[in-house]
N, C-alpha and C positions, 0 to 999 in steps of 0.2 A: 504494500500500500504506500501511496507517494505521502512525503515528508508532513504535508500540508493537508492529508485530509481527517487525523484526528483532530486538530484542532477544529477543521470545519464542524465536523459529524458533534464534539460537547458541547462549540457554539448552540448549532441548532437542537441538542433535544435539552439544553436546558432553557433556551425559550418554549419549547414543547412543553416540560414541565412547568412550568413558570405560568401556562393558560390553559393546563387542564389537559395535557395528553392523550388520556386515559377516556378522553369522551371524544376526541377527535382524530384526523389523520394529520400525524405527523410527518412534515417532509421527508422526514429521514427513513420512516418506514417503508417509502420509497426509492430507496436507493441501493438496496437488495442487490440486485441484476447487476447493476453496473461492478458494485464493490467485490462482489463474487467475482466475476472477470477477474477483476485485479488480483485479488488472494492469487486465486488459480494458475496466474502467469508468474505470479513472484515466486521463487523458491523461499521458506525460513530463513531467519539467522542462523549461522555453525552452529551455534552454541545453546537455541533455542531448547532442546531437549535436554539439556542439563539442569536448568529451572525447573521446567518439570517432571524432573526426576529420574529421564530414560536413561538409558545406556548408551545409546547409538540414537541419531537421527532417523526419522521415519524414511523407510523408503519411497520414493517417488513412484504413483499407481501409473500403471501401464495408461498408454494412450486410450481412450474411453471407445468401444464402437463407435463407428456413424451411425446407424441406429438399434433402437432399445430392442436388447436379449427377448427373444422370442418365450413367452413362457403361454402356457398352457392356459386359455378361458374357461371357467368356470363351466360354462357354457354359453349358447348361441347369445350375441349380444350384451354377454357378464364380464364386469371384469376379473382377469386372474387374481388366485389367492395366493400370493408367494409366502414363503421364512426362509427364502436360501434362490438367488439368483443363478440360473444354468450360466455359468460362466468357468473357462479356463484361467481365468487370471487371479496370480494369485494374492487377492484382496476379499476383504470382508467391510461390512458395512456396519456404523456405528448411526443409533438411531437412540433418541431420546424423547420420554412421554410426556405430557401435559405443558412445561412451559413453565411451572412456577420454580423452579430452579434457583436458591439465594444463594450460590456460591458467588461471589463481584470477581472471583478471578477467574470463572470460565469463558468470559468472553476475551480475556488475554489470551487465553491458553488456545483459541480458538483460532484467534487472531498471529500471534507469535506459532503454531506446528503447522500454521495453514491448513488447519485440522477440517476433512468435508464432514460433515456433520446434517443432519436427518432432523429437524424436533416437530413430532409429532403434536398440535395443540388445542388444548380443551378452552373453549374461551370461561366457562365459569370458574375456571383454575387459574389462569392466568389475572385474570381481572386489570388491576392497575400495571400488573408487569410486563404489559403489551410492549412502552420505553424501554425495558432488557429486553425483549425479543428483538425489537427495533437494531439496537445496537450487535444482538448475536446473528442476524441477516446481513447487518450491514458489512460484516467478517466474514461473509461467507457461507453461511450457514444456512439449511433450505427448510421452508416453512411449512407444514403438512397439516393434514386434517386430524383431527383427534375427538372428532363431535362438540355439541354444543356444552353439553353437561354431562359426558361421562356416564352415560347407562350402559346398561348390558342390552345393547342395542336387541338381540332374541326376544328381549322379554316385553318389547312394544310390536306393535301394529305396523304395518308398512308405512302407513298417512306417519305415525311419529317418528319411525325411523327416519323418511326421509327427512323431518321437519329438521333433524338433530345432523343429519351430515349436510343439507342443503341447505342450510341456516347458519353453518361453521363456514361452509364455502361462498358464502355471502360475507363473512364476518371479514373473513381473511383479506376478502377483494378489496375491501373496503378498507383496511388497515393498509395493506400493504401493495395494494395495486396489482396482485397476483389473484389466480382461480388456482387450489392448489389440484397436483394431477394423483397423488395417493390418500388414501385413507387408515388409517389404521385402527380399529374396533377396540372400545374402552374392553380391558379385560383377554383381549383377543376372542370374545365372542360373535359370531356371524349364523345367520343362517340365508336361504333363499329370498326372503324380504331385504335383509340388507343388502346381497348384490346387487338385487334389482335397484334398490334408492340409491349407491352409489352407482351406479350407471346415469342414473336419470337425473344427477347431481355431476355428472359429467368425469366421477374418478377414471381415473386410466388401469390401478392396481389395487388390491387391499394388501395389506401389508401386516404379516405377522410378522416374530421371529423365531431365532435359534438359542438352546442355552447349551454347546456341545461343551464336552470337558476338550476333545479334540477339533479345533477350527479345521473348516472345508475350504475348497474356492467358493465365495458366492453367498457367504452365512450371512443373516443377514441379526445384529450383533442389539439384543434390547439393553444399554448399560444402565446399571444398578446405583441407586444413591440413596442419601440415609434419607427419611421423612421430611426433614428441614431443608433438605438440599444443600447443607453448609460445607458436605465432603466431594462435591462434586469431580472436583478437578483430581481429585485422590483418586474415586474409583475412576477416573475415566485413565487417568495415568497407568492405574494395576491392569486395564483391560487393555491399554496399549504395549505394556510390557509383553502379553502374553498376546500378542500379536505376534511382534516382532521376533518372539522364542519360535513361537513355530513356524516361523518363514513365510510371513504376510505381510500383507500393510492396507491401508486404508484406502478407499476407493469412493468416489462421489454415487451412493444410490440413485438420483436419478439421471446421472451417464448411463443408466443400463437399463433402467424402467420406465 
């Protein structure tokens, strides 16, 4: 990222804060797209992974397909149910749930490993921490669906399921100027109503994951953090360690979905 755009990015979201963020769209929430670019071309600092505690530098992910790994539909007009992308390359994907995350140094860490990053988000979770989303997009990081309010989406009606993933993919657009293209079911619950409303809510994938004791190519990685969120950067450090031990690295999930 060039010299001059943190300063830009605290300028604006603490005029953001300053008139109420939390109820409007802030500039910065829109800057997503562009800033990603940029992570994506810059490599890290040498020394970046010494702060956060690695061993070694992450490996740089193979060049991404030109388009998204072919996986299997649910059925005719559904979209696929993945935990593990058909892919030879060998990366795995780090994805994280709901949004309300209070570790303040994971958006560094996000920021400084040029870490690609998934966060899945519930808006009744998130609430006022829309501004830390804001800023963990603006590093790079990609925004996804996580429903309205976190039900077990099986245990509503088609009419509320849809209302709960097309009501989040409304929220999003509005935050952040994106329609996001994954879903991922509070709980990992789904059944046939839910494909159908995320079809008709426009998802591309629903997205479960993996919890192997041995990493695949293609896993697709749910990392763990305490209730408060305050260890964030800890478990995500120990989940990159055991990355790295078994001859992986990190890869941007939607390069392949």
């Amino acid at each position: 990222m060039r010299p001059r755009t943190p300063a830009v990015l605290t300028w604006v979201l603490a005029a953001a804060v300053l008139t109420g963020c939390a109820q409007s769209v802030d500039p910065i929430e829109r800057l997503g797209r562009k800033a990603a670019q940029q992570v994506r071309t810059h490599p890290p600092a040498p020394d970046a992974h010494r702060r956060w505690g690695l061993a070694a530098p992450l490996a740089p992910a193979p060049r991404p397909p030109g388009r998204p790994t072919a996986a299997h539909a649910a059925g005719p007009g559904l979209p696929p149910v993945v935990d593990r992308v058909p892919t030879r390359d060998r990366v795995v994907f780090l994805t994280f749930d709901d949004g309300a995350a209070k570790d303040p140094r994971f958006v560094d860490m996000v920021r400084e490993l040029r870490l690609p990053v998934s966060v899945f988000l519930t808006d009744t979770v998130v609430g006022p921490g829309y501004a830390h989303l804001a800023r963990l997009r603006a590093v790079g990081a990609s925004v996804q669906n996580h429903t309205l309010g976190h039900p077990y989406l099986p245990g509503l009606p088609y009419a509320g399921q849809r209302a709960e993933i097309c009501g989040q993919q409304r929220k999003l657009k509005e935050r952040f100027g994106i329609r996001p293209t994954l879903l991922r079911p509070p709980h990992g619950g789904y059944d046939g109503d839910t494909l159908r409303a995320a079809a008709d809510c426009g998802v591309a994938a629903v997205v479960l994951w993996r919890e192997p004791h041995r990493l695949h190519a293609g896993d697709i990685l749910h990392c763990p953090q305490d209730g408060d969120g305050a260890s964030l950067t800890g478990a995500t450090a120990r989940t990159l360690a055991r990355v790295q031990e078994q001859g992986f690295t990190v890869g941007r999930l939607e390069d392949y979905l």
